[in-house]
C-alpha angles and dihedrals in degrees: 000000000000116000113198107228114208109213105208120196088212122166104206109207088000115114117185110248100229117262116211116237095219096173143013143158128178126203124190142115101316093051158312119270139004091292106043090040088048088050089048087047085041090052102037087242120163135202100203111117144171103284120258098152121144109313091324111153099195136115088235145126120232128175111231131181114234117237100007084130094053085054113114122199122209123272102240089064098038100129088069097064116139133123086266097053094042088052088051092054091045081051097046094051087058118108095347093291090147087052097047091053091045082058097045081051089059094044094048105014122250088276109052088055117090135202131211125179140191119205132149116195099013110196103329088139082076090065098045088050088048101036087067089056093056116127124276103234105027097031084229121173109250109266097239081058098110098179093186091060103040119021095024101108088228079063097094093043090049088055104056102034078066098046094047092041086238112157093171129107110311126197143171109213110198118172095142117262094343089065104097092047092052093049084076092062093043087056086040093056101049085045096066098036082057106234101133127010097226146018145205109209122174134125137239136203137163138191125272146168094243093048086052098045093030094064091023078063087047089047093234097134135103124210099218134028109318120262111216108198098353119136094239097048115150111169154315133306109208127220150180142247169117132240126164130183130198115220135193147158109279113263117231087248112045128169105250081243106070126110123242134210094225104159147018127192119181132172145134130222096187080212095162132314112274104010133067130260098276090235097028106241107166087047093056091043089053096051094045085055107047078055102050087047088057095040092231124139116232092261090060091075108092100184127015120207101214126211093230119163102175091237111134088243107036087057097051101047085048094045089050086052096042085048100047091045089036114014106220111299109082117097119258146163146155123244086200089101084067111034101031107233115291101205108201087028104031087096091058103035080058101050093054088060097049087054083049089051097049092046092050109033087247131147114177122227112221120259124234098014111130107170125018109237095241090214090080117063114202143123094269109175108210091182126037118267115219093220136142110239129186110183120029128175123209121207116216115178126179138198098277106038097279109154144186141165125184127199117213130184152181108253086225 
């Protein structure tokens, strides 16, 4: 008889010393940039659509970002051009995150900042494009194809690191739709070995034929806005992205405002391939975690960003972990109704509304969702509460088992 091992990443009498989020800027469906993206969150607006996307032939919805084709990179990094890397530039130019970085540079120097990037599929949409320009009768790839630049996972993290004039440590992070979640651990823990002084984390991930069809074969789509919680959810809508964070040390004097790292739970419950742990063990385990790091009880969580697919497993594995660390009254909710779910990026676009939420008393209420499945007894909120909130977790699970939930709060 097989026994299913959890592997925690638990850190027994370590606290994390909390890291201060000095920066951050998304950029997705509903918007680009922190204010367009707050409105969106404010108005219940979503940025899920019919898809049109490419020569994609599904009933889906999908969350694109509009213009990421008309967007030019420099030319000095034109051999990275893809749509990823165009939607991580986009990204990059919002709410003077490049600036920011180009200040933290001078403070601690380009090599004692370090970057770490989650991404899923990179720019494989390179290759599709490529791979229908292949010769005729060789089947070739097209000579101006550079896989290394464009569809390498390490792509997305190369190209910032140039971009920004970083020259420290530089990592992708893919781990399927927990990566840009993780990418926070992996800063945190280079931080405190003391290897670099600061990090941009963030995640990006861009729409392609392979990601559609790939979860259209698993039967993991839905053919109309996705429905997180609802008792007639029948899959994901995925969408597209690119969120970055800036993190560093807390300074002796801090605005009672600014959003704190306080906690990182990781584990993997190598369940199956491609659904979650039934009762979802590694889940629970990584939220039990993120709380015991920050030394927080579980009534000290004010909001939960839910993962929160909208698949009729996924819910229910989430809803059994949240009940068993929080019992059923939190708040909680998924954005996923609004943005779509980002896979490689969705950790990081999330985190960057929970840091929204905490810096405007805001909990969002979950779009599309018309009736609660009953079956799943938590604190879902349908409408936006207008609530101060100091300490909120966000819940980011992969294919595999691969888990993480990160606790963020207000310094004051």
């Amino acid at each position: 008889m097989l026994t299913c091992h959890v592997i925690s990443y638990r850190q027994a009498g370590f606290p994390l010393t909390p890291l201060w989020i000095s920066h951050f800027t998304a950029t997705s469906g509903i918007g680009c940039g922190l204010a367009q993206t707050l409105a969106a969150l404010r108005q219940r607006r979503g940025g899920l659509v019919p898809c049109a996307f490419d020569t994609v032939d599904l009933p889906t919805f999908v969350g694109e970002v509009p213009g990421v084709d008309a967007v030019q990179l420099p030319p000095e990094l034109g051999a990275f051009d893809c749509r990823n890397n165009r939607l991580a530039f986009l990204g990059l130019m919002q709410d003077g995150f490049a600036d920011a970085v180009a200040a933290a540079v001078r403070k601690h120097g380009a090599q004692r900042i370090g970057l770490f990037l989650g991404t899923s599929t990179s720019g494989i949409l390179q290759t599709e494009l490529a791979y229908r320009r292949r010769d005729p009768v060789d089947g070739a790839l097209p000579a101006d194809f550079v896989y290394a630049t464009t569809h390498n996972t390490f792509s997305v993290a190369d190209f910032t690191r140039h971009c920004l004039g970083l020259t420290g440590p530089a990592v992708v992070v893919s781990s399927a739709c927990s990566s840009s979640a993780k990418v926070f651990a992996s800063a945190r823990r280079m931080m405190a070995a003391g290897l670099i002084d600061a990090a941009v984390v963030g995640g990006v991930d861009s729409l392609c034929l392979t990601t559609l069809y790939g979860f259209n074969s698993l039967g993991l789509m839905s053919s109309q806005a996705c429905r997180p919680f609802d008792i007639a959810r029948d899959g994901i809508s995925i969408g597209e992205a690119a969120a970055f964070a800036l993190v560093e040390r807390v300074p002796e004097h801090l605005d009672g405002n600014a959003v704190l790292l306080l906690g990182v739970g990781e584990s993997s419950d190598a369940h199956h391939m491609s659904s979650p742990h039934p009762d979802g063990l590694g889940a629970r385990i990584a939220m039990q975690d993120a709380l015991e790091m920050a030394q927080l009880e579980a009534a000290d969580i004010d909001y939960i960003n839910l993962h929160g697919t909208a698949t009729p497993s996924n819910d229910v594995a989430e809803t059994k972990a949240v009940a068993a660390v929080f019992g059923s009254s939190t708040p909680c909710s998924s954005t996923k109704g609004a943005t779509g779910h980002t896979l490689g990026a969705a950790g990081a676009l999330e985190a960057v509304i929970c840091a929204l939420a905490l810096q405007n008393d805001l909990l969002p209420g979950g779009l599309n969702t018309q009736q609660l499945d009953p079956l799943l007894p938590l604190n879902y909120l349908l409408e936006n509460r207008e609530q101060p909130a100091r300490r909120v977790l966000s819940n980011s699970f992969g294919f595999g088992g691969t888990n993480c939930s990160l606790i963020f709060g207000r310094a004051g």
